[in-house]
C-alpha positions in Angstrom: 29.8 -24.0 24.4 26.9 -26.5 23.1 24.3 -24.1 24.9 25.7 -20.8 23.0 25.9 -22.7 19.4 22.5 -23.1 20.1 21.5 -20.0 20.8 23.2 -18.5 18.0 21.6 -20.8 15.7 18.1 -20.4 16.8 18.9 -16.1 16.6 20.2 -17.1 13.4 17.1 -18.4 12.1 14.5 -16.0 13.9 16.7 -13.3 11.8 16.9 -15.1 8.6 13.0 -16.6 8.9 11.4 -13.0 7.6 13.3 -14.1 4.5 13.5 -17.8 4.3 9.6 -18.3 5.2 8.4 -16.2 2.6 10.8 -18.0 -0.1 9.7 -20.8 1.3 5.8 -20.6 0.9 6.7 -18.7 -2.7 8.0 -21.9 -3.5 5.6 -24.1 -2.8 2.7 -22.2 -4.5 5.0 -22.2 -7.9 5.0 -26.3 -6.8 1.0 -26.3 -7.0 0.8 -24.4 -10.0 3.1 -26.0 -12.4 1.9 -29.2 -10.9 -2.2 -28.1 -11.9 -1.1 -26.9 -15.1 0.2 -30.4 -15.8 -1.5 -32.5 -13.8 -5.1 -31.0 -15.3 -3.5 -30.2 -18.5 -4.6 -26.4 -18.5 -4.6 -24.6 -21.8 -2.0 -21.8 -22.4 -4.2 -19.2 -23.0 -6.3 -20.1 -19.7 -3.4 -20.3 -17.1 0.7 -20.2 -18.2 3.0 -22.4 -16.7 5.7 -20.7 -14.3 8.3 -21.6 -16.9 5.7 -19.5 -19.3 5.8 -16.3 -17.1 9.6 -16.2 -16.3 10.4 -16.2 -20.0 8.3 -13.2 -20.6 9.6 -11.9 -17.6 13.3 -11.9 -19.0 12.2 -11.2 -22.8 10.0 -7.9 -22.1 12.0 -7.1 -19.1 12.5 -3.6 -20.3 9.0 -3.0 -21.6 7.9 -4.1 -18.3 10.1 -1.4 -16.6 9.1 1.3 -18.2 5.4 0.5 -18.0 6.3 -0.2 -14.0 7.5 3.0 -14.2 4.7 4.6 -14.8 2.4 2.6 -12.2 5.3 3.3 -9.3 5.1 7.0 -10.0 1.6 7.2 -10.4 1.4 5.6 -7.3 4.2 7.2 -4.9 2.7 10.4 -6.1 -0.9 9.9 -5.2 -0.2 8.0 -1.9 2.0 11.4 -1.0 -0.8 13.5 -1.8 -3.3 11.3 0.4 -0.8 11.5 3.3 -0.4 14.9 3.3 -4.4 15.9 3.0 -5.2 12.9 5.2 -3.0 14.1 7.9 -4.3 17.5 7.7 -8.1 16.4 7.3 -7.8 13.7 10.1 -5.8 16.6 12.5 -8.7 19.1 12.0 -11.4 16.2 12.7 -9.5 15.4 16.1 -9.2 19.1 17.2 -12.5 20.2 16.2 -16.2 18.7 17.0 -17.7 20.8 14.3 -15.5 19.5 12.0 -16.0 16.0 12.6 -19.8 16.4 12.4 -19.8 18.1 9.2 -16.9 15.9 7.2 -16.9 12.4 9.1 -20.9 11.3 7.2 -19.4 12.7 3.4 -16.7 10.9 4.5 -18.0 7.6 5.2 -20.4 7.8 2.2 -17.9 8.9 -0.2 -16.0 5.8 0.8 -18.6 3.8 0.4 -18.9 4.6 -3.6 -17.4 2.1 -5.9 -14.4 3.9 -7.3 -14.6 1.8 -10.4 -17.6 4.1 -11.3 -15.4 7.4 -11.1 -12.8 6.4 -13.5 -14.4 6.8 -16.4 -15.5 10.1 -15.4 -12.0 11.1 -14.4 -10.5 10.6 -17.4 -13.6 12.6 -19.1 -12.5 15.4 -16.5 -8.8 15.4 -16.4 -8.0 13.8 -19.8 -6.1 10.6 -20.4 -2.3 10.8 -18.9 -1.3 10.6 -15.0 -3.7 13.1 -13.7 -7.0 10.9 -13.6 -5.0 7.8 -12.0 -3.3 10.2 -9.4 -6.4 11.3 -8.6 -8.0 7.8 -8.1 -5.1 6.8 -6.0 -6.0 9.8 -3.8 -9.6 8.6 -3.9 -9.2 4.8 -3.3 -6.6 5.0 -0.3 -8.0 8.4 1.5 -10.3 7.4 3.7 -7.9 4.9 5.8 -5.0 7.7 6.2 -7.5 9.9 7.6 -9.7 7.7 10.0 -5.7 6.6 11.8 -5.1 10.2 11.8 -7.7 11.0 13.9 -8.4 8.2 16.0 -4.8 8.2 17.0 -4.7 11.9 18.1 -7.7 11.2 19.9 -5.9 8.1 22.0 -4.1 10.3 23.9 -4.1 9.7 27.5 -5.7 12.6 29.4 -2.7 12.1 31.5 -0.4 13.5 28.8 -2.3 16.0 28.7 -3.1 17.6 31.5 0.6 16.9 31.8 1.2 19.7 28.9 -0.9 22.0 30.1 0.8 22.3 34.0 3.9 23.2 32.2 1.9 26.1 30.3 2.5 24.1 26.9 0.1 25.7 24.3 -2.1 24.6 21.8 0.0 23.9 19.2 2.9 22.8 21.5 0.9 19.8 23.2 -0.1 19.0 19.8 3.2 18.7 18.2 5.6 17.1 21.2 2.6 14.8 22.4 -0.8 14.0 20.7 1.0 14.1 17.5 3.9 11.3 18.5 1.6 9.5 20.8 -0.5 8.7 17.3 2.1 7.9 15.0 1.9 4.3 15.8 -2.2 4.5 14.5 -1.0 6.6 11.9 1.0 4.1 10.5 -1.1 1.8 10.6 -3.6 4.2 8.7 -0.6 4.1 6.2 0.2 0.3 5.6 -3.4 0.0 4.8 -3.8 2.8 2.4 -0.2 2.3 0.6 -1.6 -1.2 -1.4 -4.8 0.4 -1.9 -2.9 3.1 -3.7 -1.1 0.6 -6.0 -4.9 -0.4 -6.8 -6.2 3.0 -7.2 -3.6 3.2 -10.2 -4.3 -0.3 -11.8 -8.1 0.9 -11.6 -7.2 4.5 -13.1 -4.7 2.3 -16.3 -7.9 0.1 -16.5 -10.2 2.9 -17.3 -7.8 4.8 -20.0 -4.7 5.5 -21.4 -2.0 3.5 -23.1 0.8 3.6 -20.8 1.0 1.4 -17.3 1.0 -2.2 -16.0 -2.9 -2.6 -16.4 -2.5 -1.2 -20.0 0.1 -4.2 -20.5 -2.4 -6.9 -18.6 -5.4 -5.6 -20.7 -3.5 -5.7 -24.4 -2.2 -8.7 -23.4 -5.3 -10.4 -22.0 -7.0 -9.3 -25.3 -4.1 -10.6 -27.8 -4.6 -13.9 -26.1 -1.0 -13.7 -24.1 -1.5 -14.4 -20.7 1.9 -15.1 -19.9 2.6 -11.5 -20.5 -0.4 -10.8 -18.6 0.7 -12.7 -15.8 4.5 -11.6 -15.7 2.7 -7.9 -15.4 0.9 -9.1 -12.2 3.9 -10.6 -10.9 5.8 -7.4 -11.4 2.8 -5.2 -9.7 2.9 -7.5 -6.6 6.6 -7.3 -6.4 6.0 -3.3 -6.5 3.4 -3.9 -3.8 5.8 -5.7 -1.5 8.4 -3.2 -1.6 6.6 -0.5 -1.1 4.6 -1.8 1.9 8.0 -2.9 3.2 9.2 0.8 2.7 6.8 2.4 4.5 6.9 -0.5 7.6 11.2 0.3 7.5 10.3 4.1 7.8 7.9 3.4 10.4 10.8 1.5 12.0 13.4 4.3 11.6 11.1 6.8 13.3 9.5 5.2 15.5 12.2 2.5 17.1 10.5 3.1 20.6 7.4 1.1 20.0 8.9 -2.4 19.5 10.5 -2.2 22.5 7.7 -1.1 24.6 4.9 -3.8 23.2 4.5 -7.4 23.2 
């Protein structure tokens, strides 16, 4: 009876851990930084107590909503757009040598520009509103959706492969019931990496223009001199990062429940 107490306690905490850890280390950073702030006496204006940040939290809750809004949207819609062309771009690079010489160098150089140099420009192209800041969420979290893509579809075994093709599979066939599920894992992967770039592709695109968004609040507040504000809008953007990391690992868990169970 002793020996299965303890087993349900120790699953009871490996469950409860992704939770409680987490808490736990959010705790003791908010320890450290009311404890700098009065320990070094640090100005309000340089760096706002906790206390500081949770009151503007709760008295611009709405404003910070609706301006969260914005940045969510911005987001979800560019990082749907990069999924879709990434998954098509990285396909064609996988099934087609041609293709991959002619599109993998732009690629690789194009990622290698600093995006912060094509805002400006986009909002001289598209004019100020959500269409320059979709597009730089496209443009900051491209590149990883589309290198997953196609190095997964090239992982397949040869195995699998030649599998398909003794059963007369075609083309298309093979690439849909095996190359295709065989990569998901990779692309995946591709996508936790691209999804928080996309939330930064959107800050970026607010930063360069407009008057709506979480960077619009952090940069009129930064300039009036309230960084409490300004902080409470970077608390709410890395909240918004969390959860939408976390929603792409719990799709990746309801479609693929397989590949937990047959890795370490």
């Amino acid at each position: 009876m002793a020996a299965g107490t303890g087993g349900r306690g120790r699953r009871w905490v490996t469950a409860a851990s992704p939770v409680l850890l987490p808490v736990a280390s959010a705790g003791l950073v908010l320890t450290l930084w009311w404890g700098a702030v009065v320990a070094f006496d640090i100005p309000r204006i340089l760096l706002p107590g906790p206390a500081e940040v949770v009151s503007e939290l709760i008295r611009l809750r709405h404003r910070l909503w609706e301006q969260g809004l914005v940045t969510l949207t911005e987001t979800v819609v560019g990082f749907g757009i990069t999924t879709v062309a990434g998954l098509l771009l990285g396909s064609a690079i996988a099934a087609s040598r041609i293709v991959d010489q002619a599109t993998t160098p732009w690629l690789v150089a194009f990622n290698a520009v600093p995006k912060v140099a094509l805002a400006p420009m986009l909002v001289v192209w598209l004019n100020l509103g959500m269409q320059p800041r979709i597009a730089m969420v496209v443009l900051v979290s491209f590149f990883p959706v589309v290198l997953a893509t196609s190095a997964g579809l090239r992982s397949t075994p040869v195995e699998l492969v030649e599998l398909a093709r003794s059963w007369d599979a075609s083309r298309w066939r093979t690439f849909a019931k095996v190359r295709f599920p065989y990569a998901l894992p990779q692309i995946f992967m591709g996508l936790k990496i691209a999804m928080p770039l996309a939330l930064i592709g959107a800050v970026v695109g607010e930063f360069a223009g407009g008057n709506t968004g979480l960077a619009f609040v952090i940069r009129t507040a930064s300039a009036g001199g309230n960084t409490a504000l300004a902080f409470a809008a970077i608390v709410v953007l890395s909240l918004m990062g969390i959860g939408l990391f976390y929603a792409v690992v719990a799709l990746e868990r309801l479609l693929l429940p397989w590949v937990r169970a047959v890795t370490a």
